[in-house]
C-alpha positions in Angstrom: 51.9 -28.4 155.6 54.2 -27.7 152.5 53.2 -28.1 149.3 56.2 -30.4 148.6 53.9 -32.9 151.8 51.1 -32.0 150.4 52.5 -34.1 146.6 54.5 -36.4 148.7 51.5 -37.2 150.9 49.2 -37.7 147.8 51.5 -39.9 145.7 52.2 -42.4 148.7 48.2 -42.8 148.9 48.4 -43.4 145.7 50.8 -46.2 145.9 49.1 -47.9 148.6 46.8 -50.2 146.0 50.1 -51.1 143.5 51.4 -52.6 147.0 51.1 -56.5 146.9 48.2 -58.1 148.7 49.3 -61.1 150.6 46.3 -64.1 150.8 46.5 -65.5 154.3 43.8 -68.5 153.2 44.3 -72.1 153.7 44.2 -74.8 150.4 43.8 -78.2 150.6 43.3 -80.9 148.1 41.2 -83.5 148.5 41.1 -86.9 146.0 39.0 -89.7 144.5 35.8 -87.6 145.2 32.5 -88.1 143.1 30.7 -84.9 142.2 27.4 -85.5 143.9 25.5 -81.9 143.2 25.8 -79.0 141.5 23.5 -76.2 142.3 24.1 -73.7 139.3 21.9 -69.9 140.5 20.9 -67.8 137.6 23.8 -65.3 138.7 26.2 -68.2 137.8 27.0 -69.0 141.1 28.0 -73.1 141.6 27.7 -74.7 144.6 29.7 -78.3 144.4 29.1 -81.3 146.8 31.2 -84.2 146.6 31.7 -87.4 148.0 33.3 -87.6 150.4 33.4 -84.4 151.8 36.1 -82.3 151.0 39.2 -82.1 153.8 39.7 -79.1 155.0 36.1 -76.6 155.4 35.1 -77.2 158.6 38.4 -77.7 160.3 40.3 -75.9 162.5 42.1 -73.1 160.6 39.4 -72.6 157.8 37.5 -69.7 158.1 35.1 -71.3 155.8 32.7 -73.6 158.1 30.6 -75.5 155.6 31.8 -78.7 154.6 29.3 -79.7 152.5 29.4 -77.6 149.6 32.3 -76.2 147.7 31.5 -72.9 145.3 32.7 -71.2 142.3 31.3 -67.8 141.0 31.0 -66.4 137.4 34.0 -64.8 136.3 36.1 -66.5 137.9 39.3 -67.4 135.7 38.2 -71.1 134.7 35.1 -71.0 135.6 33.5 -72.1 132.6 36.5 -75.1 132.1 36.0 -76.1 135.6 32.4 -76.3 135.3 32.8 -78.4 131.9 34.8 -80.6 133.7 32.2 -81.2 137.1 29.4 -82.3 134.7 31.4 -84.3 132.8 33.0 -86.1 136.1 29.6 -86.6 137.4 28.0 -87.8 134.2 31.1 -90.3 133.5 30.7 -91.6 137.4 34.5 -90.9 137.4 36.5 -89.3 140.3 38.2 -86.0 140.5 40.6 -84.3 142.9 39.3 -80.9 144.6 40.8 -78.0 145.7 39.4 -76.2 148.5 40.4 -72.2 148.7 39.2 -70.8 152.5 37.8 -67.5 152.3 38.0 -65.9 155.3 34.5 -64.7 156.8 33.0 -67.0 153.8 30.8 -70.1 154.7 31.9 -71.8 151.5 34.9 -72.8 150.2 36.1 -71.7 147.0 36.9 -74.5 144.4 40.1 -73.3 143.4 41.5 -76.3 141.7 40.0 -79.4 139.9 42.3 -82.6 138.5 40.4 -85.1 136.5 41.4 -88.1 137.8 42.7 -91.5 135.7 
């Protein structure tokens, strides 16, 4: 091999993570739920269970397969505003609209989304 592959071989692994990753992972929003539970882990992981049941986890084409709780993990962007936003949904009694996010291989579904509702 040439030195002149050798760079060109090296530069095009070096591309390969600037290429876009494409999500394959289902979203669906589900409205006029009550926020039940929140389990909050000292890690800052939040599992969510609402009433009803988010659509979607569970289902066919959702990798995620439990339907009863919904998660969100530290760092993720929003993460504090969303969480703000649960405990004052379920302290008020009012609804919101949720937005499951599959994760493939991942039991839970990712809360992606959260509308406060009227």
């Amino acid at each position: 091999m040439t030195n002149r592959n050798k760079i060109l071989l090296g530069l095009a692994f070096l591309a390969i993570p600037m290429l876009p990753l494409q999500s394959h992972s289902a979203e669906v929003t589900t409205h006029n739920v009550k926020v039940e539970a929140i389990s909050i882990y000292e890690s800052g992981l939040i599992y969510i269970r609402t009433n009803p049941r988010p659509n979607g986890p569970g289902q066919p084409g959702f990798g995620c397969s439990d339907s009863f709780w919904l998660s969100i993990s530290y760092g993720t962007n929003g993460y504090d505003a969303m969480l703000s936003g649960l405990l004052a949904a379920q302290h008020a009694d009012k609804t919101v609209s949720v937005t499951a996010n599959d994760i493939p291989s991942g039991t839970y579904c990712k809360l992606s989304r959260l509308i406060t509702d009227p």
